[in-house]
N, C-alpha and C positions, 0 to 999 in steps of 0.2 A: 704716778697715774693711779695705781691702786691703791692710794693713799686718798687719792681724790674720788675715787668711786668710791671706795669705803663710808668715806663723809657724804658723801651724795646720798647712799644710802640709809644711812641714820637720819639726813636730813628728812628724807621720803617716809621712814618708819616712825619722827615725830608728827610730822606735818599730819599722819591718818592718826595718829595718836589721838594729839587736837581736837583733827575733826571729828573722831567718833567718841569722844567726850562731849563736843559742841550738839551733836546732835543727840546724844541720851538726857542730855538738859533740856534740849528743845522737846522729844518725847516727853521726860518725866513733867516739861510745864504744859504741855498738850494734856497730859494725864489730869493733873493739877486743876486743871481747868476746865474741864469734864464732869468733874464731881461738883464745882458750884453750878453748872448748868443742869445739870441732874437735880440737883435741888431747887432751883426756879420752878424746873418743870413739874416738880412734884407740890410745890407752893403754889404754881398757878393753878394745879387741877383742884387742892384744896381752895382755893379762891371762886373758881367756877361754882363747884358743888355748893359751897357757902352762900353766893350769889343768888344761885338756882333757889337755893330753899325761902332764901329770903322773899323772892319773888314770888314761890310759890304760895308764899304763907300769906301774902299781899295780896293774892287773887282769892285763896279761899277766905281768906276773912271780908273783901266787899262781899260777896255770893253770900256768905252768911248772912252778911248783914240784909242787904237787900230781901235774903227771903224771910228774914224774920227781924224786922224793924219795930217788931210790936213787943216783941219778948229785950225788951232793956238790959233788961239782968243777967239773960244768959252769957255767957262768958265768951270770946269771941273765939276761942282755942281748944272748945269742949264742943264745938260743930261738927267736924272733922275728926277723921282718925287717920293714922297711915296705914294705909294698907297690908296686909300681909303681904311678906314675898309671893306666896301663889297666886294671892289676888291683882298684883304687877305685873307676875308672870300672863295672866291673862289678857295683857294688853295688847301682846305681842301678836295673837291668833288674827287678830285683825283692825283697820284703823277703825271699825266702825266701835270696835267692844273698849277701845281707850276713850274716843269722843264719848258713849254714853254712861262712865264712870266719870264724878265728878270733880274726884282728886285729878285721876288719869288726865279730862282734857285741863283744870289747872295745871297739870305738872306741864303738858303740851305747850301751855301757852306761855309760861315760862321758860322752856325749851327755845320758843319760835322770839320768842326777846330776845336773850343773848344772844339770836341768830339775824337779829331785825328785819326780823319779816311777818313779824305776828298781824300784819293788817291780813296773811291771810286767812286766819282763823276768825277774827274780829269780824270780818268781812263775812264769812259762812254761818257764824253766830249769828248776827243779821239780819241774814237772809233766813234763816230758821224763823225767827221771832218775826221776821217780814211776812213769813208764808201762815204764821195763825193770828195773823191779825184779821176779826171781821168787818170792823167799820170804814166803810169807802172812806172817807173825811181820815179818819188817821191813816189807810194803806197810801194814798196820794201823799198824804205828808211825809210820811216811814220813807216812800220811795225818792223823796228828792232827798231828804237827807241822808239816803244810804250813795246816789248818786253820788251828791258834793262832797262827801267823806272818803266815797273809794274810786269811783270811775270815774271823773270828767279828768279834763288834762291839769296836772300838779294839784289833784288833792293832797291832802293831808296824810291822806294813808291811801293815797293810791295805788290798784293792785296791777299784778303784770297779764293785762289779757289782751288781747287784739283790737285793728282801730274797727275793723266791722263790727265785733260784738258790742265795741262801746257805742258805736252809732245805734245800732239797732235796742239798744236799754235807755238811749235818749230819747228816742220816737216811742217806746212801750209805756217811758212814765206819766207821758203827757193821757193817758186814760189807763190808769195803774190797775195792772190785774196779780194774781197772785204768782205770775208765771213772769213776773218782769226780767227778772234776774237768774231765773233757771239755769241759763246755757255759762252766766259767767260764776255762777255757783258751783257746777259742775267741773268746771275748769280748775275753777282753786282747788275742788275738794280733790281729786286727780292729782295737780303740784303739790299738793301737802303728802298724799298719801304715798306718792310715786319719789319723794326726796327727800321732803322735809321727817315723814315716820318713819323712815328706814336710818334716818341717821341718830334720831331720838332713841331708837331703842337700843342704841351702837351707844351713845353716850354715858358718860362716869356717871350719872345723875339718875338713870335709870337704872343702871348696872347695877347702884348701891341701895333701891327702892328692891331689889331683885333678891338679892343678900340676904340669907338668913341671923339673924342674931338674937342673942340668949334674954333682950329685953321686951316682956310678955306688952300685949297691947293695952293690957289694964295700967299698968304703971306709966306708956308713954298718954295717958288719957290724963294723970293727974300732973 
């Protein structure tokens, strides 16, 4: 019988033997496996940022183009500068000082892509360009087309506002005034500044516009 307990014994002290080999393999492949997800994750943030910029540079190069179609020659990457860190920094103090820097709201609207919601900025850009329009014949026109592009049911870039406000900007365009859109203006500029700007300035993309580093703005010029 103590010949038999004894082996009962040893059999119990291999048996956790085993197991706690079985399971420091299973850690060290948990471990293992840890480290190439840690590298996804740091290849996807270089992906995003890479993205962001690409995009970025897609936006200020139309705006260039568009405000100076008459200047051929000029270069399409000598429009633009990148900001200083402090001048990024200053975006932060409020949504209104990032919309009236004009890398700031490209960098925004490249922001709000990767995030597919840029119809709501698209949509307040718009409305901006809607409100100093003064010829009656193009504000009527301006306003159907900012209609079927943002507000009727499944535009193209339909925004998220209520079904009262969309009724009440049906009945306003049919005698277009410069107040058509007011209330669903307001609305976006409130969602963007209340969710969409608080997460922008939280972002790798700004974070890295933020950054100081030792390359002077005269050399990223050439």
């Amino acid at each position: 019988r103590a010949g038999a307990g004894r082996a009962g014994a040893g059999g119990m002290r291999s048996a956790l033997f085993l197991a706690g080999r079985h399971r420091g393999r299973m850690e060290q492949g948990g471990r293992r496996r840890s480290e190439p997800e840690e590298a996804d994750k740091g290849r996807m943030k270089r992906t995003i940022i890479k993205d962001w910029k690409t995009r970025l540079s897609y936006f200020l190069q139309n705006s260039s183009n568009f405000n100076k179609r008459k200047s051929k020659k000029a270069g399409k990457h000598h429009n633009y500068f990148r900001p200083s860190p402090e001048e990024a920094q200053l975006w932060s103090e409020t949504f209104d000082e990032l919309l009236a820097n004009k890398y700031g709201l490209a960098a925004f609207r490249a922001f709000l892509k990767s995030e597919f919601c840029e119809e709501n900025i698209e949509f307040w850009l718009a409305c901006e360009d809607f409100k100093k329009t003064k010829s009656p014949q193009k504000l009527t026109s301006k306003a159907k087309k900012i209609y079927n592009d943002f507000i009727e049911k499944e535009a193209p870039k339909e925004i998220n506002i209520d079904f009262q406000t969309k009724n009440m900007i049906a009945q306003n365009i049919r005698e277009a005034t410069h107040t058509c859109f007011s209330a669903a203006q307001k609305r976006v500029y409130s969602l963007m500044e209340n969710n969409s700007y608080p997460r922008f300035l939280e972002s790798e993309f700004y974070q890295e516009l933020c950054k100081k580093t030792p390359i002077s703005r005269a050399t990223q010029g050439t």
